[in-house]
N, C-alpha and C positions, 0 to 999 in steps of 0.2 A: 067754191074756194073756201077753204079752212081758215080760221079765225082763232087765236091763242093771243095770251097776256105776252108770257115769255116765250122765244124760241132760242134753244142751246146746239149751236153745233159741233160738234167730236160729243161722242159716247167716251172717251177717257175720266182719269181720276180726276182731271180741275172739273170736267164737263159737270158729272156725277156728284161731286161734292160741292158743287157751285147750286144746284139743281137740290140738293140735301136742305142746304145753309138756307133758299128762298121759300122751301117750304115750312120751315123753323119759323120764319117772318110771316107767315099768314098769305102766303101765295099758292093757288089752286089749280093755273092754269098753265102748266107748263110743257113744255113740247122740246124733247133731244131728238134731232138728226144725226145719222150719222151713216157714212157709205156702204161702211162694212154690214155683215148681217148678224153678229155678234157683239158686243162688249168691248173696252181693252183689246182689239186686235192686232195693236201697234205697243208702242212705246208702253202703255199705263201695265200692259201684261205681258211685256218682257224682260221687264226690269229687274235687277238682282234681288228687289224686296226689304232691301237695306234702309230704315230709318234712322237717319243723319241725328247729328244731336249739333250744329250750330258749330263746328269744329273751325270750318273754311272760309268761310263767308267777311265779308270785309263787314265789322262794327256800322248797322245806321241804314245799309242796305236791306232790299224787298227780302231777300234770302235770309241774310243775319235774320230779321223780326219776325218771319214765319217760322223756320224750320224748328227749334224747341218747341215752341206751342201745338206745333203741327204733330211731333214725333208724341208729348203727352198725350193728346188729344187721337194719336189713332191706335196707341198701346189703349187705351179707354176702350175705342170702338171695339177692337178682337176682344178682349176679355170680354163684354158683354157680349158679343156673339159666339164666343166660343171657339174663335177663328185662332189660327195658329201661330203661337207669338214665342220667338225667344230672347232673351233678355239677357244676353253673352255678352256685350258692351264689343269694345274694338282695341286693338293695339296699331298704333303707327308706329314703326319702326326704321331706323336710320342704316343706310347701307354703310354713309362714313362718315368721319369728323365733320365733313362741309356741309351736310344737312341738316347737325345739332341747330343751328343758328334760326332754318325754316323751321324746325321743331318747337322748340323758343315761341314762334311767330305764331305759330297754332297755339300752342298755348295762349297767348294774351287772348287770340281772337276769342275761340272759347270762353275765356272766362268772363271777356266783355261781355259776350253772348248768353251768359248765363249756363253755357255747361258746365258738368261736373266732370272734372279730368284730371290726372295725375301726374309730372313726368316721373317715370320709374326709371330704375337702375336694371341690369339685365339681370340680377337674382329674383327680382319681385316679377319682371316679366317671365321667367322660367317659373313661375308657381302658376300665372294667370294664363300662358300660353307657353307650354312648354318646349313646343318645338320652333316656335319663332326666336330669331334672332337677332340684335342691333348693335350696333357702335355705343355705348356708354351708357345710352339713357334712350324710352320712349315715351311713347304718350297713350296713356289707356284711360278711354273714354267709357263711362260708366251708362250712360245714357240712350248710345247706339243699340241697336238690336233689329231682328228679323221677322219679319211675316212673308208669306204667301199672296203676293200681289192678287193673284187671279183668285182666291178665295175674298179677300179686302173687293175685288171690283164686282165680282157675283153677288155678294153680298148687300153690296150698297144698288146694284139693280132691284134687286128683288125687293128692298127696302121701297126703293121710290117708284115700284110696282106697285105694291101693297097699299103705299099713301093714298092711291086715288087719285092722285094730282098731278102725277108724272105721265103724259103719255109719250110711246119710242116710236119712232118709225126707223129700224134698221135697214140695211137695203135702200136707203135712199139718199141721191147724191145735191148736195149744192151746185148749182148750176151760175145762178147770180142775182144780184139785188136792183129792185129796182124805187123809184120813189115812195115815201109813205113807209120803206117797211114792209116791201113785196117782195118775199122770196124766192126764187122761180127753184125747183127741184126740178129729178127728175120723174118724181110723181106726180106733179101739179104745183099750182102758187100755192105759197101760204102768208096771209096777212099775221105781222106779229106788231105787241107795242115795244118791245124791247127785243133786242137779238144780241148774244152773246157768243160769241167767236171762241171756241174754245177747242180747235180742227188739228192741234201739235202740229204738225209738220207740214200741215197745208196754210196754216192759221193765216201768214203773210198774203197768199194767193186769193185766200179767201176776203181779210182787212182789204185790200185793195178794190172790192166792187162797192167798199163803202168810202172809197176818198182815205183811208188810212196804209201806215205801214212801208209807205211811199219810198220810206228814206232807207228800206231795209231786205234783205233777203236772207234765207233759210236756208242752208245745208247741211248736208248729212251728213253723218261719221257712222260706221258701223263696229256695231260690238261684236267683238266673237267671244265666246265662252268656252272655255271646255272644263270637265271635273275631276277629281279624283275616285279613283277608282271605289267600287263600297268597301272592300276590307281594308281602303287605307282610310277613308273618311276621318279612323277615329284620330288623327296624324294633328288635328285641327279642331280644336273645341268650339274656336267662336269665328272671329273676322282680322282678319293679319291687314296693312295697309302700309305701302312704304309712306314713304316723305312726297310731297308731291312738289310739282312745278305753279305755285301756287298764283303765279299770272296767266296760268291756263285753265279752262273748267274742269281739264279730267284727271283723276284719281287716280292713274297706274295701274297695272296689274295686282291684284289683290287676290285674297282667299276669304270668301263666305261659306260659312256652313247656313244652308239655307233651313229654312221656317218646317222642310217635313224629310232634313236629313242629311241632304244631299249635299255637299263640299264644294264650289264649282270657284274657280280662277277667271277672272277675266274682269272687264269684259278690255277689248283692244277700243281706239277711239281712230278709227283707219276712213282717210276721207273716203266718201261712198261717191255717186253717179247718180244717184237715183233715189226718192224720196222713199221707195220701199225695194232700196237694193240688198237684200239679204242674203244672196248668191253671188257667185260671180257674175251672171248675167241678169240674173232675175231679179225683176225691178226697173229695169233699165225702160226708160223712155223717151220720146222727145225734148224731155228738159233735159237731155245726160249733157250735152253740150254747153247749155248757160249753166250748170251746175258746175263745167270742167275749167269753162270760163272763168267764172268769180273764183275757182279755186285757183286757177293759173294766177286770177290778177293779187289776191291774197300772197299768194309765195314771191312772190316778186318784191310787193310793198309792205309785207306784215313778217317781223322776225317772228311771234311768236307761231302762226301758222306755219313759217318757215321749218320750224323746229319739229312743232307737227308733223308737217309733211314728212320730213326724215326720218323720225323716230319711229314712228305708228307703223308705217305700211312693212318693215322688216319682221312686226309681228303674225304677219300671216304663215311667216317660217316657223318650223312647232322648236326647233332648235333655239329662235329668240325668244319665243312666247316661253317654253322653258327657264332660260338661262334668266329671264326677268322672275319669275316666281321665284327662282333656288334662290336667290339672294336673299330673301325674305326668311327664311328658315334653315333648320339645323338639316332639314333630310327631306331630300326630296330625290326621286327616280324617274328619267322617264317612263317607264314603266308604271308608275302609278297614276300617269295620265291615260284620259279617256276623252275621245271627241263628245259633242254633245250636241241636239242640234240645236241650243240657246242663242239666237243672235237676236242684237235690237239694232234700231237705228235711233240717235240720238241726234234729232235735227238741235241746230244751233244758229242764233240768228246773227247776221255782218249788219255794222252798218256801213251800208256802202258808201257815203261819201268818207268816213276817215279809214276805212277798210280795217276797221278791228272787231272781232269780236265781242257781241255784249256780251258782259258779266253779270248780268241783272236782271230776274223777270223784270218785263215792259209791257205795259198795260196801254192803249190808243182808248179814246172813247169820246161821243159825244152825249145826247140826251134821248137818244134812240141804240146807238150801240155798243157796247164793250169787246174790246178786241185783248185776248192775251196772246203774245206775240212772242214771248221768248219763256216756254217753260221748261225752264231746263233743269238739272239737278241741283236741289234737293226738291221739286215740285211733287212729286208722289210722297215724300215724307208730311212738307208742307200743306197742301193740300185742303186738310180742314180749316186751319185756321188763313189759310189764302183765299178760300172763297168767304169767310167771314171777312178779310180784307174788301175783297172785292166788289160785296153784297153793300157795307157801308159806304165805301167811298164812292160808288158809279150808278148803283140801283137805286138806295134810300138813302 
């Protein structure tokens, strides 16, 4: 039987920079699980790559107090590795008069938060973004910017290879826990003093073999992507963003020019079936049912999934997915779209007795283990200084 200090489950960005942060502190003995037999095969590496700057986040909240420190602190990490960073900022733009107000509201947040943000008039947005368009006024954040997720998670691998003190076992699945801190895989037990839950989208399934998470479940939304075409790319300097629904966690249809070029729109937030439904069919397993359930019971009792449910799933027509981008800018053709085959799934956690939505990483733990239970966006921007969170308040 195998013997470790620490053992980390999900190979993702918390997993990885939680796993970073413990070595920082004088820890030697550490051991990531993870199913897949690579890295980031989920969520951490198919994410738009978008470094938030504190824009959304309600003032006092886990999200407001990471994501600034988080976005300083991983423009740090690319530049010293030389990983691929751009530093274009963002524009939010207003479809019409009834927005300005949510605009306004970003604003405060932001500045609570310590971003740097401007509301501009549409001539100063025509200099910074020239083919975007808005109703009066927007909001250009100086702070946002882009990297190359899958270069950011390659990187911090090979880092905590190098240490000495990280060791991986890919290819290998959690099965369940048993007393002491015995983790049964499905390579054999492993004894650990500490065990950290850090699985995205299984996290909940997984907190539950330790008495946590009880009061909550996980589902999925999937993103689809698609880009523009390369000789329209240059249509878009940086990151265009409408106004958003800002009682809900997702962001709209948008435009990123990504970290090595590429232009891409999306992603959609369309409820999925399956914790790795990235097809129409594929992914799909025995949970599709309590997956279709909790969403049944959500649209019944929750407006704001209600809304969801309507809005989202029309964008799998390229006519809606369209007609939401053109509003965002002065010129847009179909024609200059291109499928891609970019999709994530962006699990989300319910809690199920008031059947809403959290808005808030949520951290479970006792004196043996740490459960992160909702990381949802901005946790890839977040990330370093969330596990610096994490390391203080539940390890040391």
């Amino acid at each position: 039987m195998k013997t470790v200090e620490i053992m980390i489950c999900g190979a993702g960005i918390v997993g990885l920079t939680i796993a970073r942060e413990l070595i920082s502190r004088g820890h030697k003995d550490i051991l990531i699980i993870d199913k897949e037999t690579e890295v980031a095969k989920h969520a951490s590496g198919r994410n738009s790559g978008v470094l938030h700057a504190g824009i959304y986040y309600a003032p006092g909240s886990l999200r407001a107090k990471s994501c600034l420190s988080g976005n300083f602190r991983m423009k740090a990490y690319c530049k010293e590795k030389g990983l691929p960073l751009l530093e274009s900022g963002k524009v939010i733009v207003a479809k019409n008069e009834s927005e300005i107000p949510t605009l306004h509201e970003l604003y405060d947040r932001a500045t609570a938060n310590g971003a740097k943000v401007e509301l501009i008039d549409e001539e100063r947005l025509s200099q910074i973004e020239p083919n975007a368009k808005t109703c009066k006024q927007a909001l250009f954040s100086h702070y946002t910017a882009v990297v190359d997720p899958r270069a950011v998670m390659n990187s911090l691998y090979n880092d905590l290879l190098q240490s000495g003190k990280v060791t991986f076992m890919l290819g290998t699945s959690f099965i369940t826990a048993k007393k002491n801190n015995l983790i049964i895989t499905d390579k054999g037990e492993i004894s650990c003093g500490m065990f950290i839950n850090s699985a995205g989208a299984y996290s909940d399934k997984v907190a539950r073999h330790f008495g946590f998470g009880e009061g909550y479940q996980l589902i999925p939304f999937k993103g689809i992507y698609k880009k523009l075409k390369k000789d329209k790319a240059d249509i878009i300097r940086g990151s265009i963003y409408p106004v958003p629904n800002i009682k809900n966690p997702f962001l709209g249809i948008h435009f990123t020019r990504s970290a090595t070029g590429d232009v891409y729109l999306g992603p959609t937030a369309i409820p999925a079936f399956g914790r790795e439904n990235y097809g129409i069919l594929k992914g799909l397993d025995s949970e599709a049912f309590s997956i279709i359930l909790r969403d049944t019971i959500l649209f019944m009792k929750n407006p704001k999934f209600r809304a969801i449910a309507f809005e989202e799933p029309r964008k799998y027509f390229f006519s809606c997915f369209f007609n939401d981008a053109k509003e965002l800018v002065k010129e847009l053709s179909p024609d200059d779209i291109e499928s891609t085959p970019k999709v994530g799934i962006r699990p989300q956690l319910v809690d199920i007795k008031r059947n809403e939505l959290v808005m808030d990483f949520l951290i479970e733990s006792d004196d043996k283990s740490v459960h992160v239970l909702n990381a949802i966006s901005p946790a890839f921007t977040s990330s370093m200084f969330f596990a610096e969170m994490i390391v203080d308040k539940y390890i040391h």
